[in-house]
Every structure is written in structure tokens, then in C-alpha cells.
C-alpha positions in Angstrom: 34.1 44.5 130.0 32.7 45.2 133.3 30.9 47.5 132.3 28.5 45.1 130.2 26.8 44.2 133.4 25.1 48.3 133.6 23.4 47.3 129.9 20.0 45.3 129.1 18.5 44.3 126.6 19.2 45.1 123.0 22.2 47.2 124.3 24.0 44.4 126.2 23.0 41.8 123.0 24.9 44.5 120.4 27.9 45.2 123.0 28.0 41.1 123.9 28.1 41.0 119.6 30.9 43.7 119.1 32.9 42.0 122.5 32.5 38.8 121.0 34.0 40.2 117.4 37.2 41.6 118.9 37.6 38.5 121.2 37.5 36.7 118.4 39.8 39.1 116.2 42.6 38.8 119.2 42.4 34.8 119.3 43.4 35.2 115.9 46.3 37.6 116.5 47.6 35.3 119.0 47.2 32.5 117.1 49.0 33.9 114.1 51.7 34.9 116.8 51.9 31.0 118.0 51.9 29.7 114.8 55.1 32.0 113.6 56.5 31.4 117.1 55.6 27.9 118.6 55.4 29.2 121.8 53.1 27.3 124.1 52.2 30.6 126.3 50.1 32.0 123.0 48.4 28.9 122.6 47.4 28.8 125.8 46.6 32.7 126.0 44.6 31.6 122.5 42.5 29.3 124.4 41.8 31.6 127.6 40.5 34.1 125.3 38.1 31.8 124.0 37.0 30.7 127.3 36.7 34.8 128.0 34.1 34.7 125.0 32.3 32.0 126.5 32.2 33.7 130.0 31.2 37.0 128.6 27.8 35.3 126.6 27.2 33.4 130.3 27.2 36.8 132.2 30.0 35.8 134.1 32.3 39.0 133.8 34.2 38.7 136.7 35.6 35.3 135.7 35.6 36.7 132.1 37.6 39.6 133.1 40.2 37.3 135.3 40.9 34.8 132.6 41.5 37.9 130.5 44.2 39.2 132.5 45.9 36.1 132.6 45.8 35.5 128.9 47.7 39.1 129.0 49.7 37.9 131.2 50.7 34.7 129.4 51.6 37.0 126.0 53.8 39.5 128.2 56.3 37.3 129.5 56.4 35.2 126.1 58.3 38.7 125.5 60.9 38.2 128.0 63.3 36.1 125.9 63.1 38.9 122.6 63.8 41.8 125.6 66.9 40.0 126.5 68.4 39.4 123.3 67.7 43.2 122.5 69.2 44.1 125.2 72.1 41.5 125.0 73.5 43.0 121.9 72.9 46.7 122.6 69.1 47.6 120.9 67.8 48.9 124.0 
């Protein structure tokens, strides 16, 4: 992503347009993960990776890339519990 700031013109329009398809691709990942889950950390990582979109479309790709890392965040330890159990009863 922070790379989009070297581009102009009609190359940062069709890289904002492919960043903005994948952005939109893993919202819905994470939201198909929340809704088979109900965990609140996806639907917040869900609604940091829309603001990510939004960030990315201002320019702003140092906030863009922040709120990014903590929507990763957010999804990583949602893991923690399923790790535990696995390892509770012997799987890892």
C-alpha cells in the first residue's frame, strides 16, 4: 500500500481500483468469518478495513496502512481461543 503514493495519474486511479477490489473482497471474508463465529473482533476488523478503503481513496496511506495492521491484529488473536483448544486436547 505504500507504495501507491510513487504512482500518478491513470496508474494510481487503476491500483487505487484493484486495492479497493481486494479491500473489499477481505471485508467480506471477515464478515463471512463473524457471521459463522459472532465474534466481535471480526466485526470490528470488518469495519477497519472499510475505513482502510476510505483512507486509501483520500491519499492518506499512512493512516490506511495503521488501521490495516490493527484490523490484522484484531483477526490474529480472535485465533487464540481455537490454538488453545488444539492444543488442549493434543492437535498441535
Amino acid at each position: 500500500m505504500d507504495r501507491l503514493s510513487e504512482l500518478g495519474g491513470d496508474e494510481l486511479k487503476g491500483a487505487t481500483k484493484i486495492y479497493s477490489f481486494f479491500l473489499e473482497a477481505l471485508e467480506g471474508e471477515i464478515l463471512i468469518a463473524y457471521n459463522v463465529l459472532a465474534m466481535k473482533e471480526f466485526e470490528t476488523a470488518a469495519a477497519k478495513v472499510r475505513e482502510v478503503a476510505d483512507k486509501v481513496h483520500l491519499g492518506q496511506y499512512d493512516e490506511a496502512i495503521r488501521l490495516l495492521s490493527e484490523a490484522i491484529s484484531q483477526v490474529a488473536s480472535s485465533g487464540q481461543w481455537a490454538m488453545q483448544t488444539l492444543k488442549d486436547n493434543g492437535f498441535l
